[in-house]
N, C-alpha and C positions, 0 to 999 in steps of 0.2 A: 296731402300736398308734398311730404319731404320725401315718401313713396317713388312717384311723380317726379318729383327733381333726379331724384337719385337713377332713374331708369333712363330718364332725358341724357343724363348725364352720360350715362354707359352708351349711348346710343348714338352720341357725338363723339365717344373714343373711337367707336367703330369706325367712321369718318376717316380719324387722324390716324391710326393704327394698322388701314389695311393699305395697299397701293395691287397697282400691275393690273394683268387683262389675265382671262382664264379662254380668250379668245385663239383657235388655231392660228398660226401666223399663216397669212394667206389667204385663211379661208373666209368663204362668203356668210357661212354659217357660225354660231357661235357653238362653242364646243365646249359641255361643262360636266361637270361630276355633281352628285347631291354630296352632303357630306359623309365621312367616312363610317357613319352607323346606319348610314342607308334611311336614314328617314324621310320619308314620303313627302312628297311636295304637300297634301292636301293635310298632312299629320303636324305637319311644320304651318302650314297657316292656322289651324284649331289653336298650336299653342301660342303662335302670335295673338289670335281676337283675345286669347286670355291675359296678355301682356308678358308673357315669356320673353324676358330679353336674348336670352342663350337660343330661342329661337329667331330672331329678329337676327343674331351676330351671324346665325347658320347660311339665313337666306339672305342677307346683307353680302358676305363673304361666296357663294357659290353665284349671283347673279352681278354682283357690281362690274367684273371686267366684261363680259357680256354687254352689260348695259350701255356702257362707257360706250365701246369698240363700236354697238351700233351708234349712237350719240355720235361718234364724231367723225363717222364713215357720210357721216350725213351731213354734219357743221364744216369739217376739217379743224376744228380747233378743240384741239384737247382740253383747254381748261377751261371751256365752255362747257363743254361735254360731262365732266368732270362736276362742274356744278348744277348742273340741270340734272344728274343721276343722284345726286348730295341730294338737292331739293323732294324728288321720288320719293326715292328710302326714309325721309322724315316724313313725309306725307303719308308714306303706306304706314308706319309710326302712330302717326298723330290718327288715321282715321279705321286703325284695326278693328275696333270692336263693328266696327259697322260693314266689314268687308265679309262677304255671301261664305258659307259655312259651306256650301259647296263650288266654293271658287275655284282660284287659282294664283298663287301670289306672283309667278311667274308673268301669267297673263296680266295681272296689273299693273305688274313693273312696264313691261314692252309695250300696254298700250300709254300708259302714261305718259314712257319716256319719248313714245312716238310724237304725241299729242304735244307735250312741252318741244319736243324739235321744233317742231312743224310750225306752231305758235309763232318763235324764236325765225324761222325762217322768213314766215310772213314779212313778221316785223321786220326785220333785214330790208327782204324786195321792196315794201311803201317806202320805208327810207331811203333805197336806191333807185326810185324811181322817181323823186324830186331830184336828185344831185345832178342828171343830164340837163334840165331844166336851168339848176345852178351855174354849171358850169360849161354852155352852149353845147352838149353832146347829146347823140340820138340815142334814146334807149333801148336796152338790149333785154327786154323784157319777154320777147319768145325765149329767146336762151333761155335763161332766169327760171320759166316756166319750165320747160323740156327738164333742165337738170332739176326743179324741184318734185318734177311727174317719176324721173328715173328714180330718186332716194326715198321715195313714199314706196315702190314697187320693192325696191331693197329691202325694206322694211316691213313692207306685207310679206316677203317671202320670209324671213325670218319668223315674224312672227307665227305664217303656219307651220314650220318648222318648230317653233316652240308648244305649240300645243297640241303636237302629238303627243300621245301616252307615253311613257319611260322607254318601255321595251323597244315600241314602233319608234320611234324618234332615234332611239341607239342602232338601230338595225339600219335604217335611212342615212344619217351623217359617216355609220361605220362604211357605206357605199359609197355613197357621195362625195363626200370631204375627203375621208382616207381612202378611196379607192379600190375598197378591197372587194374580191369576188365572192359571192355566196355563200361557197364553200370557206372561206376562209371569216366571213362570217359566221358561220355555222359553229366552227370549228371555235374561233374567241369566245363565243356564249355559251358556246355546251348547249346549240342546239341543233335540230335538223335542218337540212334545208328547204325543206316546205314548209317549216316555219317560219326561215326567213324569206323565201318567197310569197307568204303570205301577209310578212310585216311590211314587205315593201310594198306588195299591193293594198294594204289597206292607208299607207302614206302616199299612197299618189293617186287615191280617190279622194283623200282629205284634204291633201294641198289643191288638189284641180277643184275642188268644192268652195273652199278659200278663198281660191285667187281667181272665182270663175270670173270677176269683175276687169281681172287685168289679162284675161287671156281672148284670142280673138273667137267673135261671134262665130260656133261652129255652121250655123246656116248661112253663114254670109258667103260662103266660097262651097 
């Protein structure tokens, strides 16, 4: 149990000890580095289910502004956002040992913190949909709906973007987000460019597989 305290403990500094986004300013995507020994997203979850907190501080610290930025690209309100990504990280915490050996901690963060928005939003709309009631106004609940249809699509795109592979994921944002040409991908990785036209083809059969749900029915037209 003082085990257990004491890990708790470390786990709540992480909390108060980090701040800021790892988020590109601008961008739609979130833009992050693993930490600086390169340890593998799936090598950093094995030492979490074992209760490795120095792995908990690694994946706490490379996905929180990430998290956040989505959080409150969605809320508008950062210190909402800010606690519902708090709540997360102690939940992926508290229920390590039972998270899939072949996971992804990443994928657990972004659907969680999906999941907790969205919850969080609901509850919002019920509440704002007695207040016109209250206060003799007509409610504006298509609105309501349309922007809560737009931040869920936000948020699916993200997330197939997070779970492409290291490589494909870095090849895709290096285009997308920063702009840059093939070649000049090619050239930052140290590799060919049929390589990297191979990594962006294999990211835009995985987002279009993804997001086959939010794109329009190809037989329809």
């Amino acid at each position: 149990m003082e085990l257990v305290a004491r890990s708790d403990h470390r786990i709540a500094h992480s909390f108060s000890s980090f701040s800021g986004s790892h988020s590109a300013p601008g961008s739609p995507f979130p833009v992050h580095r693993l930490p600086s020994d390169h340890v593998s997203d799936s090598e950093l979850l094995e030492r979490l289910r074992k209760g490795d907190t120095q792995a908990f501080d690694a994946i706490f610290r490379t996905w929180y502004g990430p998290l956040v930025g989505t959080a409150e690209r969605m809320l508008r309100d950062r210190a909402v956002a800010e606690e519902i990504v708090q709540d997360v990280m102690l939940e992926l915490w508290r229920r390590r040992e039972t998270l899939a050996a072949d996971g992804s901690a990443q994928a657990y963060l972004f659907q969680a913190t999906r999941n907790r928005v969205l919850n969080h939003l609901r509850h919002l709309k019920i509440e704002q949909r007695s207040e016109p009631d209250i206060r003799g106004e007509s409610s504006s609940t298509p609105r309501a709906d349309a922007e809560l249809a737009h931040e869920e699509l936000s948020v699916a795109v993200q997330e197939a973007v997070q779970s492409l592979p290291d490589r494909c994921r870095e090849v895709f944002e290096l285009s997308r987000v920063h702009g840059l040409k093939y070649a000049e991908i090619a050239r930052e990785l140290g590799i060919s460019v049929k390589t990297v036209e191979a990594q962006m083809g294999k990211a835009l059969r995985t987002l279009r597989e993804r997001l086959a749900a939010w794109l329009p029915d190809a037989d329809s037209g």
